[in-house]
C-alpha positions as CSV (number, residue, x, y, z in Angstrom):
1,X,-17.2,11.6,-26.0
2,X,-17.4,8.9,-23.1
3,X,-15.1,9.2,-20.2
4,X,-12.1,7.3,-20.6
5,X,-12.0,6.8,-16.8
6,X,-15.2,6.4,-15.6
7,X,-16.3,5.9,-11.7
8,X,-16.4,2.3,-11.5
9,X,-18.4,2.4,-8.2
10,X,-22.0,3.5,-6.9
11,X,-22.0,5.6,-3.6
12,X,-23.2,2.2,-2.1
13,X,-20.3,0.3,-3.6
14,X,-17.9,3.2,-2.2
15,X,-19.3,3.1,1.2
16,X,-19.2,-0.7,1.5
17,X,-15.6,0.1,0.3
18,X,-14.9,2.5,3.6
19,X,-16.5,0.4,5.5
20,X,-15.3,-2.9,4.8
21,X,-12.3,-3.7,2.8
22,X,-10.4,-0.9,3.3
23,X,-10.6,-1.7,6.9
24,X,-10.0,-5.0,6.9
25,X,-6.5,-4.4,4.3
26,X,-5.1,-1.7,6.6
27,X,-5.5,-4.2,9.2
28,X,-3.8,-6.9,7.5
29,X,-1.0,-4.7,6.6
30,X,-0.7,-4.0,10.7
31,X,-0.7,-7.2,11.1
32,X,2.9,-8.1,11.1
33,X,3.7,-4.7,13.3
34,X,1.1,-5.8,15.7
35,X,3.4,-8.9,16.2
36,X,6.1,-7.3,17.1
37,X,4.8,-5.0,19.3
38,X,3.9,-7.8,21.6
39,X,8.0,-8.7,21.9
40,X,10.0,-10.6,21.2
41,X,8.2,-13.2,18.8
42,X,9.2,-17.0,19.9
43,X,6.7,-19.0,18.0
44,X,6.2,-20.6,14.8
45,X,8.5,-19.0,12.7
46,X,5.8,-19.4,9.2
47,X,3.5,-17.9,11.1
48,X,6.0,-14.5,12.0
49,X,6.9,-14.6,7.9
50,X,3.6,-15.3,7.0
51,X,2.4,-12.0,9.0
52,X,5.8,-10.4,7.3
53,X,4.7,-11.2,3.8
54,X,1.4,-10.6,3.7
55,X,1.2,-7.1,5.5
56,X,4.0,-6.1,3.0
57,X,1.5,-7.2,0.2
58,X,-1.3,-5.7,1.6
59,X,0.8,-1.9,2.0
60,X,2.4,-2.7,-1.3
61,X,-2.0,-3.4,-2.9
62,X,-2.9,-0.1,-0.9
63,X,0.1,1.8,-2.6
64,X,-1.6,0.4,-6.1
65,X,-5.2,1.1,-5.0
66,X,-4.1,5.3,-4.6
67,X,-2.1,5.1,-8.0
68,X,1.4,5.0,-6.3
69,X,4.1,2.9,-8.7
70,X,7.6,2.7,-9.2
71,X,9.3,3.9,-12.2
72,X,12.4,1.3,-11.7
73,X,14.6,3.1,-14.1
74,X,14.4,6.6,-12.6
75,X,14.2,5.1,-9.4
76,X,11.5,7.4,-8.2
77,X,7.7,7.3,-8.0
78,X,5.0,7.2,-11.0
79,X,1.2,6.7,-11.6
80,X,0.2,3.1,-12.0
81,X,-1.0,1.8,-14.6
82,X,-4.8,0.5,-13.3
83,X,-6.7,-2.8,-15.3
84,X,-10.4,-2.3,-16.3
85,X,-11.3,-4.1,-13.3
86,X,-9.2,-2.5,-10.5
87,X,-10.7,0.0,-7.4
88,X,-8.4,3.0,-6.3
89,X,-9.1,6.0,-4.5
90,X,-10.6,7.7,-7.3
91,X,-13.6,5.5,-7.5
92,X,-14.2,6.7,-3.9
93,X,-13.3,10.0,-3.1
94,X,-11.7,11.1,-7.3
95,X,-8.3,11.1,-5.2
96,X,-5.3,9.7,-6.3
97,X,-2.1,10.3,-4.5
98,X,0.1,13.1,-5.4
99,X,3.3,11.5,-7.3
100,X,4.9,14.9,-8.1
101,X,4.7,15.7,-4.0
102,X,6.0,12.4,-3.1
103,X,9.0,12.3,-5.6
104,X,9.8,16.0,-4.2
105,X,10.6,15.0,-0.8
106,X,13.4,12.9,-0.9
107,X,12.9,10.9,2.0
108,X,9.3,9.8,1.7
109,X,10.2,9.2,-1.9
110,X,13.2,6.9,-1.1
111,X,10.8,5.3,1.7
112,X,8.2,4.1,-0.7
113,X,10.6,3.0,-3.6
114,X,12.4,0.8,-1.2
115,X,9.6,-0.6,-0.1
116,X,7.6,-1.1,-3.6
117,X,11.5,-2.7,-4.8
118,X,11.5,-5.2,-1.6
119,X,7.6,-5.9,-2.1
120,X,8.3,-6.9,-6.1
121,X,10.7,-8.8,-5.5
122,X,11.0,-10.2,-1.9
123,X,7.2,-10.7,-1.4
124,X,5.8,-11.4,-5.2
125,X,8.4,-13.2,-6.9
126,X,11.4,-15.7,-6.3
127,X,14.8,-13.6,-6.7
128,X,18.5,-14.0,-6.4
129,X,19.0,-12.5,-2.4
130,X,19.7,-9.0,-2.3
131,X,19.6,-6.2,0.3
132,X,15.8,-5.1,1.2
133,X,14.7,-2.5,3.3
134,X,13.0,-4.8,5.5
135,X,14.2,-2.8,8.8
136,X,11.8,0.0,7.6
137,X,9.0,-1.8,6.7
138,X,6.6,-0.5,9.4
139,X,7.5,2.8,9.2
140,X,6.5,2.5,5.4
141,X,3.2,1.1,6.8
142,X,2.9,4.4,8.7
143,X,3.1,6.4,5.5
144,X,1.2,4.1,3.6
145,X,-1.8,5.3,6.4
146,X,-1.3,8.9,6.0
147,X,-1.2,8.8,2.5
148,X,-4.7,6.5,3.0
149,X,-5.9,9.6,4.9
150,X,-5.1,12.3,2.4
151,X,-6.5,10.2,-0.1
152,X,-9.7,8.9,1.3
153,X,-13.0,10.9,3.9
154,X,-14.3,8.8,6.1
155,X,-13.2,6.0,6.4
156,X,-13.2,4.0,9.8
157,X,-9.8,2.1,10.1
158,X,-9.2,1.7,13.7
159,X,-5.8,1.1,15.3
């Protein structure tokens, strides 16, 4: 009987993975933090929202990639669902992130709902205004990197 989820990647394929794009996603989803951290922003405001929407896509694409989803009727956490052609953390290290863990602690759980809900809906489609988490957005990032390193070895993302 073949595996119904096979390793999509070689070793090669999951290096080059360590190396490169996961690198270069973690530091798009710093991007918007790294912003802010220089002050108070007085520029372009498309470029400030631009940084704002794509680091949230890039955190809410990292959630994906280690299997996190919402269940928007329970309001808690599940395993996504993953297309033929998608990478996660179990074609790298067989790791996926640990739903029943997450849903267990309240807060963490709460943290990553709100931000998947405000990622859906304020980043990837148009919706009627509503009240997003946005003020907690980086410290979602932060969790989004320690569940990165509990998912993945080795991999070199520098601050």
């Amino acid at each position: 009987m073949a595996d119904k989820n096979p390793q999509k990647l070689t070793e090669q394929g999951a290096n080059e993975y360590r190396r490169v794009h996961l690198p270069y996603v973690v530091g798009v989803m710093r991007g918007h933090k790294k912003l802010c951290d220089r002050g108070p922003y007085t520029g372009d405001v498309d470029i400030l929202n631009a940084a704002f929407v794509g680091s949230v896509m890039a955190g809410r694409m990292l959630l994906q990639f280690m299997g996190i989803g919402l269940d928007r009727e329970r309001d808690k956490l599940r395993r996504c669902a993953f297309e033929t052609d998608d990478v996660s953390t179990e074609d790298i290290d067989k790791k996926l992130a640990d739903i029943d863990s997450l849903n267990a602690d309240a807060s963490r759980r709460d943290l990553l709902v709100g931000f998947i809900r405000m990622a859906h809906k304020a980043g990837a489609h148009m919706t009627i205004p509503d009240k997003r988490p946005w003020e907690r957005t980086h410290e979602a990032f932060q969790e989004i990197e320690r569940l990165l390193a509990v998912s993945l070895r080795d991999v070199s993302i520098k601050p």
